[in-house]
NUKOL-825239 format. One record per residue: residue in one letter; chain; x, y, z of N, C-alpha, C in turn. Coordinates in Angstrom, 1 decimal. Example, Ala and Ser with C-alpha at 12.3 -4.5 7.8 and 13.67 -1.06 7.14 Angstrom:
<nutors>
NUTOR   res   chain       nx       ny       nz      cax      cay      caz       cx       cy       cz
NUTOR     A       A     13.2     -5.7      7.8     12.3     -4.5      7.8     13.2     -3.3      7.8
NUTOR     S       A     12.8     -2.2      7.1     13.7     -1.1      7.1     12.9      0.0      7.9
</nutors>
This chain:
<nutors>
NUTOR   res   chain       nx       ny       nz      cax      cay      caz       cx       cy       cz
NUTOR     X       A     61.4    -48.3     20.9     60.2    -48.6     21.5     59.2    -49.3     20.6
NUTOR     X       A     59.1    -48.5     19.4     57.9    -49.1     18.3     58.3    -50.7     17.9
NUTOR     X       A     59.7    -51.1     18.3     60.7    -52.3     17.5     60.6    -53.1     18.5
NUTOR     X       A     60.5    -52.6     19.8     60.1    -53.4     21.0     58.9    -54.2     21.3
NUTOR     X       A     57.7    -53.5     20.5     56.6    -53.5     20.6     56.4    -55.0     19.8
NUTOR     X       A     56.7    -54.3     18.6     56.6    -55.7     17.4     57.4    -57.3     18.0
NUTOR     X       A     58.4    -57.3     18.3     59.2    -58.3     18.6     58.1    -59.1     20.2
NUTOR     X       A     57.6    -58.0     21.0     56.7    -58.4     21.9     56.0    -59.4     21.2
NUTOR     X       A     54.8    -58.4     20.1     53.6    -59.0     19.6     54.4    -60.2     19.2
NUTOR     X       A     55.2    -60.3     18.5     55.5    -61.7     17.5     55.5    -62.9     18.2
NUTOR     X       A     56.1    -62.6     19.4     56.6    -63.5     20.4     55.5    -63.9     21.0
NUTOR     X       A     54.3    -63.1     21.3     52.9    -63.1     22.1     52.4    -64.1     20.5
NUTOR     X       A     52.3    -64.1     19.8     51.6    -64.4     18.4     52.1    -66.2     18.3
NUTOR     X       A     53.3    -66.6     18.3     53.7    -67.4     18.5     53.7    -68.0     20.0
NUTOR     X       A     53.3    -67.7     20.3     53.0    -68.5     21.7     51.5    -69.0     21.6
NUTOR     X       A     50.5    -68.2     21.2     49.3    -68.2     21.1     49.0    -69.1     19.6
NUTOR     X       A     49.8    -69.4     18.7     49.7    -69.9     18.1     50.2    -71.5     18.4
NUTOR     X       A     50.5    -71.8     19.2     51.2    -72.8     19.9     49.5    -73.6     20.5
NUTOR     X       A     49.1    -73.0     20.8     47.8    -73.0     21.6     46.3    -73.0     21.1
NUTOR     X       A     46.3    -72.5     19.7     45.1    -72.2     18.9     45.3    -72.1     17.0
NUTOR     X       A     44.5    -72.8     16.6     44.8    -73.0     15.0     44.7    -72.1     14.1
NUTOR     X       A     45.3    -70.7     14.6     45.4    -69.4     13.6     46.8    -69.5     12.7
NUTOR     X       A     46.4    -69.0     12.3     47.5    -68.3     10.8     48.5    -67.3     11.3
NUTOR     X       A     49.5    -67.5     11.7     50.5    -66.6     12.1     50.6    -65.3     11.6
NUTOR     X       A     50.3    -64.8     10.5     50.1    -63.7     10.2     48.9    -63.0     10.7
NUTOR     X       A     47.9    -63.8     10.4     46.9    -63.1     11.2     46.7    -62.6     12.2
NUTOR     X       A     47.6    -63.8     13.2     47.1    -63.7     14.6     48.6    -62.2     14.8
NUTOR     X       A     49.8    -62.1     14.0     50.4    -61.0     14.4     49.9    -59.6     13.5
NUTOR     X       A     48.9    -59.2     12.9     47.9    -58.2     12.0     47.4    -58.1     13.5
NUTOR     X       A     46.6    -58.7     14.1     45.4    -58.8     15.4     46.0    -57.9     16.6
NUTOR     X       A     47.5    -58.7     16.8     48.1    -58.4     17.9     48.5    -57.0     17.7
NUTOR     X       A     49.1    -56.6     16.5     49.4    -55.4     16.0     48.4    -54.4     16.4
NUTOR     X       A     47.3    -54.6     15.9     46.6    -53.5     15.8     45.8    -53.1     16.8
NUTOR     X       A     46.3    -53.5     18.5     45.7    -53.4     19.8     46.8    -52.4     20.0
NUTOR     X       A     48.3    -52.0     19.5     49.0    -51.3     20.2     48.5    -50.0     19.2
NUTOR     X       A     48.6    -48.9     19.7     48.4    -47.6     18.8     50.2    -46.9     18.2
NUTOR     X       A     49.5    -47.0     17.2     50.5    -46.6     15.7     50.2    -45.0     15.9
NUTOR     X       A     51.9    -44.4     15.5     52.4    -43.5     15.6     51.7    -42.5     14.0
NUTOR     X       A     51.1    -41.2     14.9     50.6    -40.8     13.7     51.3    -39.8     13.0
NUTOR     X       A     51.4    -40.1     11.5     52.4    -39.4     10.2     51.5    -37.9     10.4
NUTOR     X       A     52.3    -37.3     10.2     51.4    -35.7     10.0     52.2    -34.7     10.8
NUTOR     X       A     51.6    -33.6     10.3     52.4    -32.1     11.2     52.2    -32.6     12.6
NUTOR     X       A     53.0    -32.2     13.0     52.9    -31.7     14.8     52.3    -30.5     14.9
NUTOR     X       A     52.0    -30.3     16.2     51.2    -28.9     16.6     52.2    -28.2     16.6
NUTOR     X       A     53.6    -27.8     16.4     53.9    -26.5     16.1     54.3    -26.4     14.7
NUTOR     X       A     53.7    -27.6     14.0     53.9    -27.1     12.9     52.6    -26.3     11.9
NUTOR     X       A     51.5    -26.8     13.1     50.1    -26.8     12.3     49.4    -25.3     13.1
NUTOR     X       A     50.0    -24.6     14.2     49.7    -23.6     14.5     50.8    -22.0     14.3
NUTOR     X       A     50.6    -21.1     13.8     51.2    -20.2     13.6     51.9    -19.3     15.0
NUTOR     X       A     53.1    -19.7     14.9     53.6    -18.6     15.9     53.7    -17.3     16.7
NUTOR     X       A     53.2    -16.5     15.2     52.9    -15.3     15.1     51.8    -15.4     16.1
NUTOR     X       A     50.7    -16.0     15.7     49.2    -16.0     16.3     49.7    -16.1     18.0
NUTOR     X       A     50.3    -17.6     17.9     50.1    -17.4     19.8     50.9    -16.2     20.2
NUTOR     X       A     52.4    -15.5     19.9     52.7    -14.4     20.0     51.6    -13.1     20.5
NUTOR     X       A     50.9    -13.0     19.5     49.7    -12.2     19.2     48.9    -12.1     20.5
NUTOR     X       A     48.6    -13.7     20.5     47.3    -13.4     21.7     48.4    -13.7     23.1
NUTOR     X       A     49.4    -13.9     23.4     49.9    -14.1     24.8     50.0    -12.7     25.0
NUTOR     X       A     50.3    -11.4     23.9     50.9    -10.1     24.4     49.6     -9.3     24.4
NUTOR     X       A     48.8    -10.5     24.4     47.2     -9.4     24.7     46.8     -9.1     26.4
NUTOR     X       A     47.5    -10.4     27.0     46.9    -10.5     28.7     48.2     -9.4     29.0
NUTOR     X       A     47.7     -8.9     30.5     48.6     -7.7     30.7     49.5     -9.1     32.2
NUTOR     X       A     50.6     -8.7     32.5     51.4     -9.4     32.8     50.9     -8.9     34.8
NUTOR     X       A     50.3     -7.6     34.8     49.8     -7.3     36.3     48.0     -6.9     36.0
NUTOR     X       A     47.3     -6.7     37.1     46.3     -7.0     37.0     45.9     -5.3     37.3
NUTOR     X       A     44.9     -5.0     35.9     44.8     -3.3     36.2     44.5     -3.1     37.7
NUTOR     X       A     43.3     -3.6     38.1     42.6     -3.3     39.1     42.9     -3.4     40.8
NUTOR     X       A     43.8     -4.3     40.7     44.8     -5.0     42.1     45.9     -4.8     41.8
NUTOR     X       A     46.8     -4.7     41.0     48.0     -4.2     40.2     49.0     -5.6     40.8
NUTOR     X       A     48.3     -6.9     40.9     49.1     -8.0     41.4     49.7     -8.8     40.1
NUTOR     X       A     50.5     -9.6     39.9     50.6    -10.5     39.0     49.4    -11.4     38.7
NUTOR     X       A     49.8    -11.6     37.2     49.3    -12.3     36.6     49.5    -13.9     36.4
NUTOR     X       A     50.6    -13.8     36.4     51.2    -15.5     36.4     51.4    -15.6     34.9
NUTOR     X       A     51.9    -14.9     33.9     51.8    -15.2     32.6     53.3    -16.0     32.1
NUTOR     X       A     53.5    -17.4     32.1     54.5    -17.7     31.4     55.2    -18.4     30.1
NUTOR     X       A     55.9    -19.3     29.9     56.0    -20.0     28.7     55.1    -21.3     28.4
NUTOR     X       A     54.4    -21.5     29.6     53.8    -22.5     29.5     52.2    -22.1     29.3
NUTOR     X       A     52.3    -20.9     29.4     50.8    -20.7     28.6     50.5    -20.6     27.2
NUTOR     X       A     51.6    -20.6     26.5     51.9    -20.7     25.0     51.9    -21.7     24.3
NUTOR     X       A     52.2    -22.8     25.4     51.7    -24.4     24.6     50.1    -24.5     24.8
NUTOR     X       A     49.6    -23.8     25.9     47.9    -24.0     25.7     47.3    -23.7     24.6
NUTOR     X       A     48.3    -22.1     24.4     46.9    -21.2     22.9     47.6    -21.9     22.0
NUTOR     X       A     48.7    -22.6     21.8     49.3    -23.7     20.7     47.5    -24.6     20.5
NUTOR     X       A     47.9    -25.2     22.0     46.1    -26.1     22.0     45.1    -25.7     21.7
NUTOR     X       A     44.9    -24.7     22.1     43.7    -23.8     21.8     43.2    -23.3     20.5
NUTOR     X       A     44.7    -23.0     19.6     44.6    -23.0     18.6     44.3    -24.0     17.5
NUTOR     X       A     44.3    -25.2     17.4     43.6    -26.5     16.9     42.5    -26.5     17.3
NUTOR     X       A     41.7    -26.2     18.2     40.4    -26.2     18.1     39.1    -24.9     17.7
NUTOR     X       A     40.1    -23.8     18.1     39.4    -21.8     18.2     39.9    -21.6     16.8
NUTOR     X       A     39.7    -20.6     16.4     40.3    -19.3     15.8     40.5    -18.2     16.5
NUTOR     X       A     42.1    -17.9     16.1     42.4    -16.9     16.7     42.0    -15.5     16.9
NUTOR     X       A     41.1    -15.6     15.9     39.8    -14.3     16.4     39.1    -14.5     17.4
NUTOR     X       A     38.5    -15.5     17.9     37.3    -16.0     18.5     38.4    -16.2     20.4
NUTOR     X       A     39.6    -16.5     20.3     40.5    -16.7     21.4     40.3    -15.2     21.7
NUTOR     X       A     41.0    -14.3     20.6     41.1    -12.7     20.7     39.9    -12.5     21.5
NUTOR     X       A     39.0    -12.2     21.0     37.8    -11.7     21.0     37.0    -12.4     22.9
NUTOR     X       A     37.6    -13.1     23.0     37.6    -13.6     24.8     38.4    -13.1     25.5
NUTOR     X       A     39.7    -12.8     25.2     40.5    -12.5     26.0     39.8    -10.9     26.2
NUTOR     X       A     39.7    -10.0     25.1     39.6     -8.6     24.6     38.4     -8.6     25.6
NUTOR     X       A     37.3     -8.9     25.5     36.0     -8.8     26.4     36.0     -9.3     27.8
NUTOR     X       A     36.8    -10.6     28.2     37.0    -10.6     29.6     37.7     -9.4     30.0
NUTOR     X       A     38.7     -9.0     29.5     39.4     -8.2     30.0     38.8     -6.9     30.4
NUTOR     X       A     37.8     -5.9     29.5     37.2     -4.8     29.3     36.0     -5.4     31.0
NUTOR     X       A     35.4     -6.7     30.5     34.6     -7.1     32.2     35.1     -7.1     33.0
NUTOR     X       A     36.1     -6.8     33.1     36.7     -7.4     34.7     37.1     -6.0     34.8
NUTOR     X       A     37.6     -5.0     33.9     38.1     -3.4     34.6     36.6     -2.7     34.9
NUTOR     X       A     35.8     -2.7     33.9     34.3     -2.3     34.2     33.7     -2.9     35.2
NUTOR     X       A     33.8     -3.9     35.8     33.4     -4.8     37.3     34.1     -3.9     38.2
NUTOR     X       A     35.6     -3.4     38.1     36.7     -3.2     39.1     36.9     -4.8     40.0
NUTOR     X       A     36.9     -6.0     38.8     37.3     -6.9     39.2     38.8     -7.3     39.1
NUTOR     X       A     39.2     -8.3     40.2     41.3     -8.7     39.5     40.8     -9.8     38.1
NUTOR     X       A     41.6     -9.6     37.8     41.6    -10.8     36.5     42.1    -11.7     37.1
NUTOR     X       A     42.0    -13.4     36.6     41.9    -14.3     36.8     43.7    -14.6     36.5
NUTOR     X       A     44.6    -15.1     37.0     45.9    -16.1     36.4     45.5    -16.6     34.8
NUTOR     X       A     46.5    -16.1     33.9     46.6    -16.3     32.9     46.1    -17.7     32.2
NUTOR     X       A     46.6    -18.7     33.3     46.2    -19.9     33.0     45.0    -20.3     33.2
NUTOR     X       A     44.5    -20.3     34.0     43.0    -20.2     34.6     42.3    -19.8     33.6
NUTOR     X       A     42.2    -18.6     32.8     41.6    -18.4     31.9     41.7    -18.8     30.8
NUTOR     X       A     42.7    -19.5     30.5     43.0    -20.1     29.2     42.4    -21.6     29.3
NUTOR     X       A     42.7    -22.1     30.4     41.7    -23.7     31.0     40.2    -23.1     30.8
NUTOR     X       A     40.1    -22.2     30.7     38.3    -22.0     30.9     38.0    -20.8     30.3
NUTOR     X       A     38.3    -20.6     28.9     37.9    -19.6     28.3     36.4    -19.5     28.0
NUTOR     X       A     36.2    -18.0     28.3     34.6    -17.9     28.2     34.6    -18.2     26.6
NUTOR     X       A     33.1    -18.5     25.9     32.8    -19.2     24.8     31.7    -17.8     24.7
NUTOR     X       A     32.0    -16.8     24.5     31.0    -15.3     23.9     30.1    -16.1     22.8
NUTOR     X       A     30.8    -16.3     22.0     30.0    -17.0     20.8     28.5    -17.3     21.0
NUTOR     X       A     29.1    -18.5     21.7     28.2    -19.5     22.0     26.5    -18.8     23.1
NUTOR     X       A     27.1    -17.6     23.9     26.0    -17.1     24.6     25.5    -16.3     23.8
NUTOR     X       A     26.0    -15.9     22.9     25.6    -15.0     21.9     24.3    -15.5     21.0
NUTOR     X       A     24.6    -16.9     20.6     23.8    -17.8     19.7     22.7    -18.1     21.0
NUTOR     X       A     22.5    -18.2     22.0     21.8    -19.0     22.7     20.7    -17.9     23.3
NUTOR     X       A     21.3    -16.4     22.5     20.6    -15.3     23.2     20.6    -14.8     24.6
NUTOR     X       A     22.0    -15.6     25.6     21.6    -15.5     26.7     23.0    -14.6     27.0
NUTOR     X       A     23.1    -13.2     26.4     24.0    -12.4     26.8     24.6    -11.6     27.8
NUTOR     X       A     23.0    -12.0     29.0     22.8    -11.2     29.7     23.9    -12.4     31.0
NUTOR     X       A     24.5    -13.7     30.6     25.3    -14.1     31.5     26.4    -13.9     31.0
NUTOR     X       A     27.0    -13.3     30.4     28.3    -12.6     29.8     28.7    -11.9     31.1
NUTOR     X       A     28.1    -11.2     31.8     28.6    -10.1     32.8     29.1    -11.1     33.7
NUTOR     X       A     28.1    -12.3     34.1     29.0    -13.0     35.3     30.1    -13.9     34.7
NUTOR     X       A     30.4    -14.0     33.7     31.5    -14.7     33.6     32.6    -14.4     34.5
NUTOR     X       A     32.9    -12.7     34.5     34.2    -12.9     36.0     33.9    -13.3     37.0
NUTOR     X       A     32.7    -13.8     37.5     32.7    -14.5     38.6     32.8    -15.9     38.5
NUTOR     X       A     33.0    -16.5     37.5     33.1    -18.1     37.4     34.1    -18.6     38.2
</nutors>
């Protein structure tokens, strides 16, 4: 694909140079650098710890204390807290999951599909700093 790309640009470079009094190198540097270049570095499973998502997937309960229905917990929630993990710490993931969870039995609310909560994890922290703790409780209602 990347060799496809180049042979395009060249071909696009030389045509356009047929047409306008650029420097052939130039004009294929130009063309180059419209397509996005493949980035060198870890991948995300190399840059997130296993253990960790392990950790926090075996934190959600797989049925719902309160309705005793499924949860929907599967392998594809594991590439999220992969995601989740590049941006959170797995304390701060913990520490959401552990407090929705305790809100929702003290509500006698169901818990939300695993995924669902993982797309929209409450941000404690963040109410915490803003002083506004007292909308912590409605979070299970979001």
């Amino acid at each position: 694909m990347e060799r496809d790309i180049k042979i395009i640009s060249y071909l696009l470079a030389r045509l356009v140079i047929q047409a306008e009094d650029i420097e052939p190198n130039e004009l294929f540097e130009q063309i180059e650098s419209l397509f996005p270049k493949k980035k060198k570095g870890m991948t995300v499973k190399e840059k997130v710890d296993e253990d960790a998502v392990e950790r926090i997937y075996a934190l959600y309960p797989a049925k719902c204390p309160v309705s005793q229905r499924a949860t929907g917990k599967s392998s594809s929630d594991k590439r999220k807290i992969e995601k989740l993990l590049l941006s959170r710490t797995e304390e701060d993931i913990t520490t959401a999951i552990k407090r929705y969870l305790q809100e929702c039995i003290k509500a006698q609310s169901y818990i939300k599909n695993f995924a669902t909560l993982l797309n929209n994890l409450p941000d404690y922290e963040e109410m915490q700093k803003q002083g506004d703790d007292s909308n912590a409780a409605n979070v299970i209602d979001w």
